[in-house]
C-alpha positions as CSV (number, residue, x, y, z in Angstrom):
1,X,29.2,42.0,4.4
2,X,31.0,43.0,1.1
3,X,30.6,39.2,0.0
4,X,27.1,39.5,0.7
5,X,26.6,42.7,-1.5
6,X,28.8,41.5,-4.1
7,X,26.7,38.4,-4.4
8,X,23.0,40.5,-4.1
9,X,24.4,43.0,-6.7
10,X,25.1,40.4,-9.5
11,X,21.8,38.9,-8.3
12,X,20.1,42.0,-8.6
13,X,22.2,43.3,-12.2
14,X,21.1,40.1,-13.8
15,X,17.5,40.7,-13.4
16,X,17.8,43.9,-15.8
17,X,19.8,41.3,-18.4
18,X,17.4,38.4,-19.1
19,X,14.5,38.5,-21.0
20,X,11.2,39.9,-19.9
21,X,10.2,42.4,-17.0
22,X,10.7,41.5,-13.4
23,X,8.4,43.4,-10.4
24,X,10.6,45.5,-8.1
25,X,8.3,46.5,-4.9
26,X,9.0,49.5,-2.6
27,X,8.8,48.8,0.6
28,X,8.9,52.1,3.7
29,X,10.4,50.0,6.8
30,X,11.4,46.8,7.6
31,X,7.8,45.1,7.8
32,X,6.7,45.9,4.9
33,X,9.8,44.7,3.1
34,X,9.9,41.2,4.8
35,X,6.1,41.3,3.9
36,X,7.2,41.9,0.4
37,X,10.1,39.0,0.7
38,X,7.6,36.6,1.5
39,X,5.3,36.7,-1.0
40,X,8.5,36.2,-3.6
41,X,9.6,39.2,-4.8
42,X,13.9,38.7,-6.2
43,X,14.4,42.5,-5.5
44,X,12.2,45.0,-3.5
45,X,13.3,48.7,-4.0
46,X,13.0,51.7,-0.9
47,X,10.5,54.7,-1.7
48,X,11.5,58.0,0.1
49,X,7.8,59.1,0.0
50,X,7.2,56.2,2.2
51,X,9.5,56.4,4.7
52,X,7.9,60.3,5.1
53,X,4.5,59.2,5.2
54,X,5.6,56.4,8.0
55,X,7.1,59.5,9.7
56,X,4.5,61.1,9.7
57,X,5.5,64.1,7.3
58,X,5.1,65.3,4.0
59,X,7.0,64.5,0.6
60,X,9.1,67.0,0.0
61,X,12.0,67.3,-1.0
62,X,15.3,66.8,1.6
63,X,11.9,66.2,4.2
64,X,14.7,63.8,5.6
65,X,18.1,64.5,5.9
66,X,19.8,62.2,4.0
67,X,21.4,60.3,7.1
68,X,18.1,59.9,8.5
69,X,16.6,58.2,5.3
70,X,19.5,56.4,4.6
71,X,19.1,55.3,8.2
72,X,15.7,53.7,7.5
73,X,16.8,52.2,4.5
74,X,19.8,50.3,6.2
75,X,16.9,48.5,8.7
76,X,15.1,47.1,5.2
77,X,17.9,45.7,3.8
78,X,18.9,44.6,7.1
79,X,15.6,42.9,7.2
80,X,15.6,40.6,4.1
81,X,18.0,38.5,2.2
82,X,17.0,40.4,-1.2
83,X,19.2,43.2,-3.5
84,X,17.5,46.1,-2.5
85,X,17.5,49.4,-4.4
86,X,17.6,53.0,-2.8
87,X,15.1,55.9,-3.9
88,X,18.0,58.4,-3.2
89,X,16.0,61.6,-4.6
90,X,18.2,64.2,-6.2
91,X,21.4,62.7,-4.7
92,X,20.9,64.8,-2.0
93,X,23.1,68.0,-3.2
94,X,23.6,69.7,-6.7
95,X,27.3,68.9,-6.7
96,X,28.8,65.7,-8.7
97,X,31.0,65.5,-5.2
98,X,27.4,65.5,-3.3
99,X,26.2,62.8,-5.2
100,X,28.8,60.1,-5.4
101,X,29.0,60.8,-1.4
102,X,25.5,59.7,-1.5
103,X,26.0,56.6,-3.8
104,X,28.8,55.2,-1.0
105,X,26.8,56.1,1.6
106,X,24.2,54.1,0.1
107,X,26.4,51.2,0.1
108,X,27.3,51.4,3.2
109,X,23.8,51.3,4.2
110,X,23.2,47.5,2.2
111,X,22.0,49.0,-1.3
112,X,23.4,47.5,-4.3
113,X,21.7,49.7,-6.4
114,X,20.2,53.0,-6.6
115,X,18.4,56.4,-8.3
116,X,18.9,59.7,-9.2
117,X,16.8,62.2,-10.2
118,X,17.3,65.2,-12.5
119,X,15.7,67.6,-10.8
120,X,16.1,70.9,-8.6
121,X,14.5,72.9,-6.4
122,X,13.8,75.8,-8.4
123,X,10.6,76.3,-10.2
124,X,11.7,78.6,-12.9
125,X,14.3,76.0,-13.6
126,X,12.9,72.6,-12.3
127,X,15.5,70.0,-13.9
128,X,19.6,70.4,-13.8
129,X,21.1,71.7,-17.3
130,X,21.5,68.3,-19.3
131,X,25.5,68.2,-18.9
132,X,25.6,69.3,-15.5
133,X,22.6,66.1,-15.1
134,X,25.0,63.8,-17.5
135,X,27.7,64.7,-14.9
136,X,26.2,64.2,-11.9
137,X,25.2,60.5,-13.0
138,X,29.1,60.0,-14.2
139,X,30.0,60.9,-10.7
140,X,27.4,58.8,-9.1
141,X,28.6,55.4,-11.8
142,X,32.4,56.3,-10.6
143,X,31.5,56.3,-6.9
144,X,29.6,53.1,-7.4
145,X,32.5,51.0,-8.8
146,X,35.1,52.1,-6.3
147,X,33.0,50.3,-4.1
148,X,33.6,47.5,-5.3
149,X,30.2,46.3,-5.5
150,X,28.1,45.8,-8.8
151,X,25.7,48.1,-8.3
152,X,22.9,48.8,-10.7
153,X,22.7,52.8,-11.1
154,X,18.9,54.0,-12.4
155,X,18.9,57.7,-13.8
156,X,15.5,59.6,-14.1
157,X,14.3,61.9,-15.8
158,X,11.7,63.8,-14.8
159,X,10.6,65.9,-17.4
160,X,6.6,64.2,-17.2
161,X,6.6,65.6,-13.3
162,X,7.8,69.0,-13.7
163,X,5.4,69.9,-16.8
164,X,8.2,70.3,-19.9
165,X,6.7,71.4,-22.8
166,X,8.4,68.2,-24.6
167,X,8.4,65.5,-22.6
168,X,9.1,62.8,-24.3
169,X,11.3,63.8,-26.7
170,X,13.1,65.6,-23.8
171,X,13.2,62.0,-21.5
172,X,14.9,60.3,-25.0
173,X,17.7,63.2,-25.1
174,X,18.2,63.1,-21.1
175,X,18.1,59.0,-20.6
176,X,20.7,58.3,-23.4
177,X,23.0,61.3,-22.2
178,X,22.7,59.4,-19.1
179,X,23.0,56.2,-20.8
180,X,26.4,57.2,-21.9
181,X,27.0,58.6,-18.5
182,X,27.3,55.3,-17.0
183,X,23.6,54.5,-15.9
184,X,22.1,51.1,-15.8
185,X,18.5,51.5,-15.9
186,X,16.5,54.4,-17.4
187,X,13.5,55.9,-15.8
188,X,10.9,58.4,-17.0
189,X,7.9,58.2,-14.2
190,X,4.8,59.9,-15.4
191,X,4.8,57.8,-18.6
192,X,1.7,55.7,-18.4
193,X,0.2,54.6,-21.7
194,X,1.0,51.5,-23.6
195,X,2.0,53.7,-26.9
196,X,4.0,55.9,-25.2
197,X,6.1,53.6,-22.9
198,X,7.1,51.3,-25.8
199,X,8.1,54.3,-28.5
200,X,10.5,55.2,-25.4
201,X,11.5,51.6,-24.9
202,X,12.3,51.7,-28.7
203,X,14.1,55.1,-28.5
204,X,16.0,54.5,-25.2
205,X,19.1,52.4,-25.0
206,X,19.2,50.4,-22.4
207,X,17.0,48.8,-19.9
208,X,13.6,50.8,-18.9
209,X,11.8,51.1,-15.6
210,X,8.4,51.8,-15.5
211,X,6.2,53.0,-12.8
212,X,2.6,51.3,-11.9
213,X,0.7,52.8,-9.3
214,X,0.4,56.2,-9.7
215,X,-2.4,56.9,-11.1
216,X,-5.4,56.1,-13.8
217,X,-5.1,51.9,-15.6
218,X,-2.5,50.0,-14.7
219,X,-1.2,48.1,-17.2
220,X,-0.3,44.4,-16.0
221,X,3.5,42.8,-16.2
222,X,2.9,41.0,-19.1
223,X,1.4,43.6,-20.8
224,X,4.8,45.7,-20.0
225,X,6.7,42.9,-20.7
226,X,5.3,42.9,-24.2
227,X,6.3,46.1,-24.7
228,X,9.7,45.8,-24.2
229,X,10.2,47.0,-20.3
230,X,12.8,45.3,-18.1
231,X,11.8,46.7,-14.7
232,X,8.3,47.5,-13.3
233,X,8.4,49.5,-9.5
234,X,5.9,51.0,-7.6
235,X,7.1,53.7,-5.8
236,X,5.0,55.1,-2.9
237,X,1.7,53.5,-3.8
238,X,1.7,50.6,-1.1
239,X,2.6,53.0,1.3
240,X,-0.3,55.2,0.1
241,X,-2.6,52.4,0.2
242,X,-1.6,51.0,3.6
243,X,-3.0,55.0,4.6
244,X,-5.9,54.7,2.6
245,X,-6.9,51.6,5.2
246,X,-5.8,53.6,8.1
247,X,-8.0,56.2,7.0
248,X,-11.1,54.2,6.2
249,X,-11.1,52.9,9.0
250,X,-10.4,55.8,11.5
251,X,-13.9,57.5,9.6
252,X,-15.8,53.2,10.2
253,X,-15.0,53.8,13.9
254,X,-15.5,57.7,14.2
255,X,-18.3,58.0,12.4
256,X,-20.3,54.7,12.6
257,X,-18.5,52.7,16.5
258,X,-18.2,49.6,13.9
259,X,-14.7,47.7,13.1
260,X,-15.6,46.0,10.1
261,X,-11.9,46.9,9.0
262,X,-10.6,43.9,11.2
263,X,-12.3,41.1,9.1
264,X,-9.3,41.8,7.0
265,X,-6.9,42.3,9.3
266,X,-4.1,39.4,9.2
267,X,-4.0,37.2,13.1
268,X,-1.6,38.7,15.5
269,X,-0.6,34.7,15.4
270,X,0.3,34.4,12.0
271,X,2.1,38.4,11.6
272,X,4.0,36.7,14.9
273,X,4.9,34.0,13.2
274,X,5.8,35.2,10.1
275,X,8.2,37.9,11.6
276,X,9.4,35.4,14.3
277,X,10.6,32.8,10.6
278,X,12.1,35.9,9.3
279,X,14.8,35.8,12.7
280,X,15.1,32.5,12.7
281,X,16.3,32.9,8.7
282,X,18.7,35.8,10.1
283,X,20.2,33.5,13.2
């Protein structure tokens, strides 16, 4: 097991080291990751909205404890030979303590890498006092090397979500502080135009994820490429689309007795077999 995570996490650091930007899918439960392995993805990330929606509850914050959502993310990497990244929220307590429990608990559940956020449940004060942030990702990089595995740590910043007043010059101060702090990858979702994301690929030091799916254009990978981003995700979107054909086709059948929606479904033969070459990869 540790061989195995030592080998996926250099797999998985070298991505963020060589040139151009490299698609990291998140996937809610082991089908859709071994859906995602298949088509030829060399890292698929977890998305905590997801797993909620799957659930059948809301995104919220700590919606899951996190054993339970760690618990669904140690069935996806379970299910697929790939590095898989963990969407470990806030860390899952203010504390520096609470988050580098979280980072070996991630571990143990098959992640070799994984992200923090930088903010807190309080809306008069929505994002952690820059230090106390810095500290919590310090914590998080110290955890991750007693481990012993390489593990790629991704700080965010989430000054675009919570409405700063500055958020882009407040995302530059944050992602270096965290930079310096020990993280890998640097994340500012909410960032969306071409301008924007590459004057903060140019001010940020170190690799940059950057979201597609959220909302409005997406830009493609080639066109983030060009701009200087190492890492493209996609957070919940997949899962949100995967509703979005649930739901069109609940109102097809309640509203009009048609199932038009199954000329796109895939065979019951080929999800069969496709699932049943995934064990036979695992035996």
């Amino acid at each position: 097991m540790t061989d195995d995570l030592v080998a996926k996490g250099r797999r998985f650091r070298d991505l963020h080291r060589r040139d151009g930007a490299f698609i990291m899918p998140n996937a809610w439960n082991a089908g859709s990751a071994r859906m995602l392995s298949l088509a030829g993805f060399e890292a698929i990330a977890t998305t905590s909205a997801g797993v909620c929606f799957g659930k059948g509850l809301p995104d919220y914050e700590d919606r899951l404890t996190r054993e339970e959502m760690l618990a669904r993310y140690a069935e996806i990497a379970a299910a697929v030979d790939l590095p898989v990244s963990g969407d470990l929220e806030a860390g899952y307590g203010d504390t520096p303590e609470a988050v580098a429990e979280t980072i070996r608990l991630s571990v143990a559940a098959g992640m070799v890498g994984g992200s923090i956020e930088d903010h807190r449940n309080d809306p008069a004060a929505p994002l952690y006092d820059i230090e106390q942030a810095a500290d919590r990702v310090r914590a998080a990089r110290e955890a991750a090397d007693r481990t012993g595995i390489p593990y790629t740590l991704t700080a965010r910043a989430e000054c675009y979500l919570v409405g700063h007043p500055d958020p882009f010059a407040e995302s530059v101060r944050r992602l270096n502080r965290y930079r310096e702090a020990g993280a890998d990858c640097l994340y500012a979702p909410g960032v969306k135009d071409a301008d924007t994301i590459a004057a903060l690929v140019a001010a940020v030091d170190g690799p940059v994820n950057v979201v597609m799916g959220l909302a409005g254009a997406a830009l493609s990978a080639a066109e983030l490429s060009a701009l200087g981003v190492r890492r493209i995700s996609v957070g919940g979107s997949l899962a949100r689309a995967t509703f979005a054909v649930i739901r069109d086709a609940a109102r097809e059948m309640a509203e009009s007795g048609t199932f038009s929606f199954a000329e796109k479904a895939i065979s019951d033969r080929e999800l069969t077999a496709i699932f049943a070459g995934f064990e036979d990869d695992c035996a």
